[in-house]
N, C-alpha and C positions, 0 to 999 in steps of 0.2 A: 403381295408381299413376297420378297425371295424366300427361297425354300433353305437357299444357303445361310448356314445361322454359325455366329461367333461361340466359337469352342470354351469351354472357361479351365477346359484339362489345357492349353495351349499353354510353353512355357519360353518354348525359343522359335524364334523365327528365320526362316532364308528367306529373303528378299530379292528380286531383281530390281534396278534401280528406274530405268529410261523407260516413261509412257507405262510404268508400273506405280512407283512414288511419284514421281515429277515426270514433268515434259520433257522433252529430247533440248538438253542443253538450257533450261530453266530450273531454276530454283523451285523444290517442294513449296506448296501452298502454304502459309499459313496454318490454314486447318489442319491441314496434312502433319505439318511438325506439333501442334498441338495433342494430335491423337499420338500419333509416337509417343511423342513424352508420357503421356499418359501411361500407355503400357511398360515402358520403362520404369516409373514413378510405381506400379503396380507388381513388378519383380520380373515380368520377362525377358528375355534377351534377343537381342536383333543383328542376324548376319546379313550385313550388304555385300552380294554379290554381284559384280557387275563388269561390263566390257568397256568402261567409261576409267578414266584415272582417278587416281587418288586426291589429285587438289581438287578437282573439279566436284567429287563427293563432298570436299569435306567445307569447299565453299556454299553448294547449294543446298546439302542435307546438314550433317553432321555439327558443325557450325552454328545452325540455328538452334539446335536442341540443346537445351541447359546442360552446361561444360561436369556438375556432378550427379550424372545420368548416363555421360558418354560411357562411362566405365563397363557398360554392360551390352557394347556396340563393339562389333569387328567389321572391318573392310576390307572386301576381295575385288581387289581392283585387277584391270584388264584380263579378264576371262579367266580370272584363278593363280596368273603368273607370281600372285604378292597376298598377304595375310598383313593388316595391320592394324593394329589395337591402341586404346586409349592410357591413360594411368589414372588413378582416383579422382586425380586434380581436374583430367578432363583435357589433358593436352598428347596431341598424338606421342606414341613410343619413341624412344630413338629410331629404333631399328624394327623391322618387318620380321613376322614369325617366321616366314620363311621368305626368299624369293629366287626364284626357278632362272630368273631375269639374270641375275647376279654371277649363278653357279653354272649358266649351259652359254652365256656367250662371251668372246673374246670384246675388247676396246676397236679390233682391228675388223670383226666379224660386225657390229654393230655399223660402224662406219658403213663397210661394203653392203648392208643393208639396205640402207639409206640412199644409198647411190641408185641400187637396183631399184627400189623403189622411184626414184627420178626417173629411172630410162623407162619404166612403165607408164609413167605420168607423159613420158616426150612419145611413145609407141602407140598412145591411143590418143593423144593432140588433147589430154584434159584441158580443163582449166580448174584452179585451184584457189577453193575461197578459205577463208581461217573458219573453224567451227562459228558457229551463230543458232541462236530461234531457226526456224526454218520459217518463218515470215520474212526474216530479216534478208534468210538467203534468197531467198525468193524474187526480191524486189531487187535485187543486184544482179542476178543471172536468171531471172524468167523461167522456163520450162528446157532451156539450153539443155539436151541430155549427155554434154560432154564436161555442163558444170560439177564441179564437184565440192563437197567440205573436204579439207586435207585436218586431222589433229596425231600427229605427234607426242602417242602419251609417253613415250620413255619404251617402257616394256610392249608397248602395241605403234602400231602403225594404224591408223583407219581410214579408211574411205566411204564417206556418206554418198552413195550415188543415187542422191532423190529425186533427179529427174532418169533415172535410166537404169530402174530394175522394173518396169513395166510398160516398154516400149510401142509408141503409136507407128504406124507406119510413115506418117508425115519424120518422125525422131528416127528414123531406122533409117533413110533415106542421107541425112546429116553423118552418119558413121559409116567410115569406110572401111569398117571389120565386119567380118560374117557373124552373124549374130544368130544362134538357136534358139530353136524354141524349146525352154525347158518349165515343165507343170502348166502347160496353157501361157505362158510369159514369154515376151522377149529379154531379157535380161542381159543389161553390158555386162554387168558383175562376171557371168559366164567365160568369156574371154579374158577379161582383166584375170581372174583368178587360176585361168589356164595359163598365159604369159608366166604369170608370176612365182606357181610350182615349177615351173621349169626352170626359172632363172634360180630360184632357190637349192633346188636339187641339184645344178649344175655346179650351184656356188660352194655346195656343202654348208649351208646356212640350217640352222635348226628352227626354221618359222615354216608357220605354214597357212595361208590363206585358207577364211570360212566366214560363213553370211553369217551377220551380225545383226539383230535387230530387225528391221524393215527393209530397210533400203542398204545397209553398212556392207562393208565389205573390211575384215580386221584381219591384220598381217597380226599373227599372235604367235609366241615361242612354241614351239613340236610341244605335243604329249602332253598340252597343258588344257584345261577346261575347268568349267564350274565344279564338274567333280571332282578334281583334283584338289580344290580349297575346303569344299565341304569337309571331306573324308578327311583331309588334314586333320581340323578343327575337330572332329567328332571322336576321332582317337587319341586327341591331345587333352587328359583330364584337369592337368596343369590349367590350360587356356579355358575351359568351359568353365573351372569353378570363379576364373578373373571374371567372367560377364555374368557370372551368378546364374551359368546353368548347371547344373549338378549332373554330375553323367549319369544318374538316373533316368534322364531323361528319354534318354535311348532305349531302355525298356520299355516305352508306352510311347508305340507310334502316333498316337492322339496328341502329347507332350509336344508333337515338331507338327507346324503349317509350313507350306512354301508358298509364298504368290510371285505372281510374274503374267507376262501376257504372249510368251513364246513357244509354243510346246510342240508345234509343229514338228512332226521327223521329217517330212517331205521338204519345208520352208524354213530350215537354218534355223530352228526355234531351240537356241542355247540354253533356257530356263529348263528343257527337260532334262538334263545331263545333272544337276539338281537332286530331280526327283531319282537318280541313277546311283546317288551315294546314299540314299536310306533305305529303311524298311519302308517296302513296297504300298505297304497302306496308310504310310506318311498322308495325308491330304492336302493335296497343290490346287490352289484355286487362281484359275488363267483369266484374267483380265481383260480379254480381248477374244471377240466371236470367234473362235478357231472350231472347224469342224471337229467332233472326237474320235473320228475314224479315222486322221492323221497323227494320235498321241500312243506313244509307246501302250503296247498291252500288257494288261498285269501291273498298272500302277493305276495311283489313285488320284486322277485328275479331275476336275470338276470344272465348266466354263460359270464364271458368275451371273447368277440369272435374274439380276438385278437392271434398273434403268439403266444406269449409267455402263462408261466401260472405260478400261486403260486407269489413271490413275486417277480420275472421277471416279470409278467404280470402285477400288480398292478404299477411297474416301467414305462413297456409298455405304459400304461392308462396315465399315470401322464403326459409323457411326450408329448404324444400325445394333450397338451394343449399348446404348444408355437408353 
């Protein structure tokens, strides 16, 4: 039996979304939205954070869960750049608590974004598929390590490069950029995100390339992270008492969980930036084998030591409370 057991002081949640709730670009389980509602149904509150957009949330998660429950749900879409909430009815806000998106770039700076992002796409001879399953991508471009997902969230640019952030030499061979060895890996992302600070800083553009995920590689606005939604959210008493967390709750570090499956500081593990906006003995439980001598020290991370793992395991955890 896991040793890791469901808190009943828990009152609000931070979530990461990808291969934490749901698969990368699939819809939450069934069970999955079940046990949510549940805890929702039960008084807690649930903040998704994540480096995925807002539709895409709020068709595969948010959406399934009963429209007068949402009320107690926030969405930090693209790595913190947007804050978005429900109304009682269960239908998203007009308008985002905040967006970072909005206030730091031009009509004119966006465009020329986008552009540099093409000449990066023509500089490394990608190829460029629309998001999908990665089954799906799979069967379209094989192990190609110059195929890519391209998704376009608005306030993010991203690049899944899943065939080519852990290069064979038979795939290194196919690229005609010099490619280092970084943490024991070949990795294209290394290159790609080198071109890319350059063209940005050159451009005076306030984005700035960072590993996303597994394989991602997300062009995201300057100065922005998980912790910049969090902290938001946690010093806003207005927004806690709309999801029904009482800013009490920041008194009893036990009161806040985080899970996610990324905590690595070595491997671009954005869910610990998270555990960076509370009290230190917050209790984050990572989803995914991560050694613990790559997670920030002085906080309170735990890998789940249960069968399962990723968002099997966080299903695992849930249910292991009836």
């Amino acid at each position: 039996m896991p040793k890791i057991k469901w808190s009943s002081e828990v009152k609000l949640i931070l979530s990461d979304v990808d291969e934490t709730i749901a698969d990368l670009y699939l819809s939450a389980e069934p069970e999955m939205i079940a046990e949510l509602s549940e805890l929702l149904e039960e008084g807690l509150s649930l903040f998704l954070i994540t480096g995925h957009g807002l539709k895409g949330i709020q068709d595969r998660i948010t959406d399934k869960i009963p429209a007068k429950l949402r009320k107690r749900i926030l969405v930090s879409h693209c790595s913190g750049v947007e804050v978005w909430g429900f109304d009682i009815q269960g239908n998203l806000n007009q308008k985002p608590y905040y967006s970072l998106y909005e206030d730091k770039m031009s009509e004119q700076q966006r465009k020329l974004w986008r552009d540099l992002v093409n000449r990066i796409i023509r500089e490394f001879e990608l190829k460029t598929y629309p998001a999908s399953p990665i089954r799906t991508f799979k069967e379209k471009a094989g192990d190609d390590p110059l195929s890519i997902m391209l998704e376009d969230r608005g306030p993010q640019i991203t690049f899944e490069v899943i065939n080519g952030y852990d290069l064979s030499p038979d795939q290194i061979k196919k690229i005609k950029k010099v490619i280092p060895e970084t943490h024991g890996n070949y990795d294209l992302r290394m290159p790609i995100m080198e071109l890319a600070e350059k063209l940005f800083k050159e451009n005076n553009l306030p984005i700035t390339p960072r590993l996303g995920g597994t394989f991602a590689i997300d062009f995201a606005v300057e100065g922005v992270s998980k912790t910049t939604s969090v902290k938001y959210i946690l010093e806003n008493k207005e927004i806690l008492n709309h999801i029904g967390a009482n800013s009490d709750v920041l008194n009893n570090p036990s009161n806040i969980e985080i899970w996610g499956d990324k905590f690595s500081s070595i491997r671009g593990g954005t869910d610990r930036h998270m555990c960076e906006a509370v009290d230190p003995k917050v209790r984050a439980i990572d989803f995914r084998q991560e050694d613990p001598e790559e997670f920030l020290k002085g906080y309170n991370i735990v890998v789940w030591d249960g069968k399962k793992h990723l968002h099997e395991g966080l299903l695992e955890y849930l249910s292991s409370r009836h």
